[in-house]
C-alpha positions in Angstrom: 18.4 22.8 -18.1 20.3 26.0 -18.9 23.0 27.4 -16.5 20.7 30.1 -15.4 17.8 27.8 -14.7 20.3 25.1 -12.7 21.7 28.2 -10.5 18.2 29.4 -10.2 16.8 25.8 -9.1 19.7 25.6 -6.7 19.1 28.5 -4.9 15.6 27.6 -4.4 16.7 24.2 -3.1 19.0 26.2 -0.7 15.9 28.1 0.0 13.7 25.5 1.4 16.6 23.8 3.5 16.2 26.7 5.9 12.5 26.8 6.1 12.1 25.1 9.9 9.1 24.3 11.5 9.8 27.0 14.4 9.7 29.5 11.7 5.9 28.7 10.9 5.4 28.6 14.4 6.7 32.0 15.1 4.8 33.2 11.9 1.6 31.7 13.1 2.0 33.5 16.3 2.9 36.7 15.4 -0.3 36.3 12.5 -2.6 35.6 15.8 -1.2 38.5 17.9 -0.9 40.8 15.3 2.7 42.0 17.0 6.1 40.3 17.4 6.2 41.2 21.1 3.2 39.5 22.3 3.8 36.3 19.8 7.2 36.4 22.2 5.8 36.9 25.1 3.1 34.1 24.4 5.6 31.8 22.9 7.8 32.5 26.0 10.9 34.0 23.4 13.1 37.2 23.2 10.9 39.1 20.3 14.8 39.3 18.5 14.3 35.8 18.4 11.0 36.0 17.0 11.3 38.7 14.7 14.7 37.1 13.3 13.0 33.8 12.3 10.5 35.3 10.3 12.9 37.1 8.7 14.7 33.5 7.9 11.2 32.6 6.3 10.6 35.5 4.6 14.0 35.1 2.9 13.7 31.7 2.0 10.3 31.9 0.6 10.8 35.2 -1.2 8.1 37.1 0.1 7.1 39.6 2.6 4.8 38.2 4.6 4.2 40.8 7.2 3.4 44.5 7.0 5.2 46.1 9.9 3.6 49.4 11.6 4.4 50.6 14.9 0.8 49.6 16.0 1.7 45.7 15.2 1.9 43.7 12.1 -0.4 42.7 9.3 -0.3 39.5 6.6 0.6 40.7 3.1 -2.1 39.1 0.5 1.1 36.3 0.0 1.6 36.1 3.8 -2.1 35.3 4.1 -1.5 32.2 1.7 1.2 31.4 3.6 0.4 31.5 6.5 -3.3 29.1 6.1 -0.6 26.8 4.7 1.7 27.0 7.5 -0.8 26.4 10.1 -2.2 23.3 8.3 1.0 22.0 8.6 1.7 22.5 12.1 -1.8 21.3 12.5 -1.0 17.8 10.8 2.5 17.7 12.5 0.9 17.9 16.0 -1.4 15.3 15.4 1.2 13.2 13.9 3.2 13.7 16.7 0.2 13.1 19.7 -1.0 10.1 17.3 2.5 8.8 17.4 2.8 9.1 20.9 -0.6 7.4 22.0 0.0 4.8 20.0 3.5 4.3 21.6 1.5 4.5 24.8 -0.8 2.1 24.3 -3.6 5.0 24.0 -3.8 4.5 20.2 -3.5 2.2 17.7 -4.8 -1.6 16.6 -5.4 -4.8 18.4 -6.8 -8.0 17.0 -8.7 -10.2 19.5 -9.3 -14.2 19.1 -12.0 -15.7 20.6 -14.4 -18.4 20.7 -16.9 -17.8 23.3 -19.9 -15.9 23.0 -19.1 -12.0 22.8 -23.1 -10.9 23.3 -22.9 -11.8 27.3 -20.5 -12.4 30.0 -17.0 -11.4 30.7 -15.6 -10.9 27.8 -18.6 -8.6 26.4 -17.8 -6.4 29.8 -14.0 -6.6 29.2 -14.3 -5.5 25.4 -16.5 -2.8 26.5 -14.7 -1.4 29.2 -11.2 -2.0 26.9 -13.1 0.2 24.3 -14.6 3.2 27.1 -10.7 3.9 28.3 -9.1 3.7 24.7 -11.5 4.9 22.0 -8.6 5.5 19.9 -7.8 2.0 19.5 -9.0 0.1 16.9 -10.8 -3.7 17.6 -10.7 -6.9 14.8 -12.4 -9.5 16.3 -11.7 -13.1 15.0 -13.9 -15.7 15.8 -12.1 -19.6 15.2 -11.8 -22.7 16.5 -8.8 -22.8 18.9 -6.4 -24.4 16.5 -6.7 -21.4 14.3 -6.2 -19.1 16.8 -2.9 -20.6 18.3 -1.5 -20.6 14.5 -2.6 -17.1 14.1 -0.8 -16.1 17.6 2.2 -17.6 16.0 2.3 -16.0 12.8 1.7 -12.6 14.1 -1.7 -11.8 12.8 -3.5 -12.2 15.9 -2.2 -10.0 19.0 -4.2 -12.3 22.0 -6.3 -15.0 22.2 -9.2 -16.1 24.7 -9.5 -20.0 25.0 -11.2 -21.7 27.3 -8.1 -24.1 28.2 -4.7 -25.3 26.6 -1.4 -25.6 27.6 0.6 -22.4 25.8 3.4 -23.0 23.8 7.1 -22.3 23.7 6.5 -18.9 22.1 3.5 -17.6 23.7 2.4 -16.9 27.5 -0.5 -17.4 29.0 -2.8 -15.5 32.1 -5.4 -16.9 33.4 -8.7 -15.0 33.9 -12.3 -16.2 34.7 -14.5 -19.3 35.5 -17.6 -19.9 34.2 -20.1 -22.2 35.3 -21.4 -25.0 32.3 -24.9 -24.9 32.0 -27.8 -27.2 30.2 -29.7 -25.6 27.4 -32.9 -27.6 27.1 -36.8 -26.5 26.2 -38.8 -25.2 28.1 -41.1 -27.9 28.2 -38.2 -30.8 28.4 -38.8 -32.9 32.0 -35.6 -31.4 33.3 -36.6 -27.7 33.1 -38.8 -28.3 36.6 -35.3 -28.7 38.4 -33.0 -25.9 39.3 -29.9 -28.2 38.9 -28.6 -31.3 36.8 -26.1 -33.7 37.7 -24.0 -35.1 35.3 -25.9 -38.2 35.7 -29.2 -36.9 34.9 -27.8 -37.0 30.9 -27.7 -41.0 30.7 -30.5 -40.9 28.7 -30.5 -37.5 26.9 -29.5 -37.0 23.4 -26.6 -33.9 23.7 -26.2 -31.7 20.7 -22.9 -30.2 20.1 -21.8 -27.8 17.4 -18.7 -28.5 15.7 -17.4 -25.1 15.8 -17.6 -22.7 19.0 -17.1 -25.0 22.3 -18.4 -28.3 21.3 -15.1 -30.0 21.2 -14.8 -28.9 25.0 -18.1 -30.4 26.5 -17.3 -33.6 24.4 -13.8 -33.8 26.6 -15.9 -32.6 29.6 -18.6 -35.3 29.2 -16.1 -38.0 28.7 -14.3 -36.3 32.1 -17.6 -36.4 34.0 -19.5 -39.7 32.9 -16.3 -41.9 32.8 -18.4 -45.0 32.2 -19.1 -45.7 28.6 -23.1 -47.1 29.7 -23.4 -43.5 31.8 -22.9 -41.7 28.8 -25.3 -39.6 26.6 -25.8 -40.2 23.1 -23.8 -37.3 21.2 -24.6 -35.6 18.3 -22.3 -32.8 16.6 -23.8 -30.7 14.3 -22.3 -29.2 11.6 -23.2 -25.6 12.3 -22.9 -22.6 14.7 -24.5 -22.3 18.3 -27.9 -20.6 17.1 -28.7 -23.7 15.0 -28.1 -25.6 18.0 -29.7 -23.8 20.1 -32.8 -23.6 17.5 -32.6 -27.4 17.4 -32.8 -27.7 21.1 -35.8 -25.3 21.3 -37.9 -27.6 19.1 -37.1 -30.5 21.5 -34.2 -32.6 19.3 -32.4 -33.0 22.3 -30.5 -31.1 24.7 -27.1 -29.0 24.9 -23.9 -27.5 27.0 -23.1 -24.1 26.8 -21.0 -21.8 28.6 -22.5 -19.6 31.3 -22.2 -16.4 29.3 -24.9 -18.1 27.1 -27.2 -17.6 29.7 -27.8 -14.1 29.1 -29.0 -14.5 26.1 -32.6 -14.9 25.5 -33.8 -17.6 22.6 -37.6 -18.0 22.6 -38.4 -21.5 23.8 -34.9 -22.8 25.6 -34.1 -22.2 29.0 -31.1 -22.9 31.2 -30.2 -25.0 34.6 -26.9 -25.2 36.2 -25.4 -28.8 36.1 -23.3 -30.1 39.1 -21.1 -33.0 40.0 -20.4 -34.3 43.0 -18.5 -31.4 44.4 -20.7 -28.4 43.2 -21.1 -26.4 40.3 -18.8 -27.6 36.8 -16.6 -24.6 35.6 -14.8 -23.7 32.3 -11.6 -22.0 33.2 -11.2 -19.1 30.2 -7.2 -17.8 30.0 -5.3 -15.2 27.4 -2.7 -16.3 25.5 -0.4 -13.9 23.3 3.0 -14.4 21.6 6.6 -13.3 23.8 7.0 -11.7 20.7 4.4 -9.3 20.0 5.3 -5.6 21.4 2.3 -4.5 20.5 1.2 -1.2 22.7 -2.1 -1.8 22.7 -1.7 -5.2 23.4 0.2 -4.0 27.1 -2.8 -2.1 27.1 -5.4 -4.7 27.1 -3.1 -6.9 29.3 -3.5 -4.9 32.4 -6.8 -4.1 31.7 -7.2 -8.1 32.2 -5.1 -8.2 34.9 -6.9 -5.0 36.6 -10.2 -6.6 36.3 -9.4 -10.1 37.2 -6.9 -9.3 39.6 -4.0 -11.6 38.2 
């Protein structure tokens, strides 16, 4: 690069070092209002103000961008290329500037979601919905996993909050509880138990219980061992190898019978059919909580947590 070309590539740097947001601004204005005074007035400045900032801009990008006439001002052909450049700009600062500040609000932003309960029915459905209705600008992954997944995922950070159905938290992560849900039978419609409006634990002596090995089947196997304490009182157990529909499927064409949460209930599954089941002391319940790490500042995250706490009044 020759002298000339460095001094001349210097003073163009120099140039654009004075160029200042406030300057489009004021050159946007006046553009809009077609006079310096009212660009003041509506910008709420002394018009020397005004009128000395576009003369900063003018000087620094080497043009004239306004015509001035005592009946206002008017874009030169290079002021009008300036200027739709100027306001785009502005246009993406202020959005990068309201983005920014949703997301630091909470308002805005990402938020991952563990779960393994149904999300078609039931609390959580009405909670993700409701979440989604107050802050359309934040954006849901929803992770479906067994609950040993979802407690290492917490922990490594790529999962901001969790809904189990029980579980002590660990060291690093908090816990809230939220709802109860009743457990109810899935059986056909045809099985012998579908005439009564409630089971008792009891009543599955002689059953054969299908369980899926993913979703909650690990949980009604505890729950069943709970309930029917007596190895002789016990069902015969069977965990499948597949996902709640299959189960559900399974039970439908009368291989047996099944435990699901109540959300399931609002489902509908041609052929099945659901019935409370009690103990001794009334309806069973699964008790559902939210776990999250201590570390996770997430926005959002505070966001859903009082949405939780709001609804469920904890």
């Amino acid at each position: 690069m020759n002298r000339n070309a460095a001094k001349k590539y210097a003073r163009h740097q120099r140039s654009d070092e004075v160029i200042e947001l406030r300057h489009l601004r004021f050159a946007a204005a006046a553009a809009t209002h077609a006079s310096f005074r009212k660009a003041a007035d509506a910008l709420l400045l002394r018009q020397s103000t005004l009128s000395r900032g576009i003369h900063q801009l003018e000087h620094a990008a080497k043009i004239t961008i306004f015509e001035r006439t005592s009946a206002g001002v008017r874009a030169t052909l290079a002021g009008r290329h300036l200027l739709r450049m100027a306001r785009s700009i502005l246009e993406q600062m202020d959005t990068l500037i309201t983005t920014a500040h949703r997301a630091g609000s909470g308002e805005a932003g990402y938020l991952s979601i563990g779960f393994y309960s149904s999300l078609s029915a039931g609390n959580l459905r009405a909670t993700i919905a409701e979440f989604a209705k107050r802050f359309p600008e934040v954006k849901f992954c929803m992770v479906e996993r067994s609950q040993a997944y979802l407690a290492n995922a917490l922990r490594n950070g790529t999962l901001d909050v969790a809904i189990i159905t029980h579980g002590s938290p660990s060291l690093d992560t908090i816990s809230l509880p939220l709802w109860d849900e009743r457990v109810m039978v899935a059986l056909a419609e045809t099985h012998p138990l579908a005439q009564r409006q409630a089971i008792y634990w009891t009543d599955l002596r002689n059953e054969t219980v299908l369980l899926s090995q993913c979703d909650m089947g690990r949980e009604f196997q505890d729950l069943l061992t709970t309930k029917l304490a007596s190895p002789a009182e016990r069902p015969n157990i069977t965990v499948q190898s597949v996902g709640l529909p299959i189960v559900k499927s399974l039970v439908s064409l009368g291989f047996g019978i099944s435990l699901v949460a109540e959300c399931e209930a609002g489902i509908t599954f041609s052929g099945l059919t659901y019935r409370e089941i009690r103990d001794g002391t009334g309806p069973s319940t699964i008790a559902y909580s939210a776990q999250w790490s201590t570390e996770n500042d997430n926005p959002a995250l505070l966001s859903f947590l009082s949405l939780l706490r709001e609804r469920y009044q904890v």
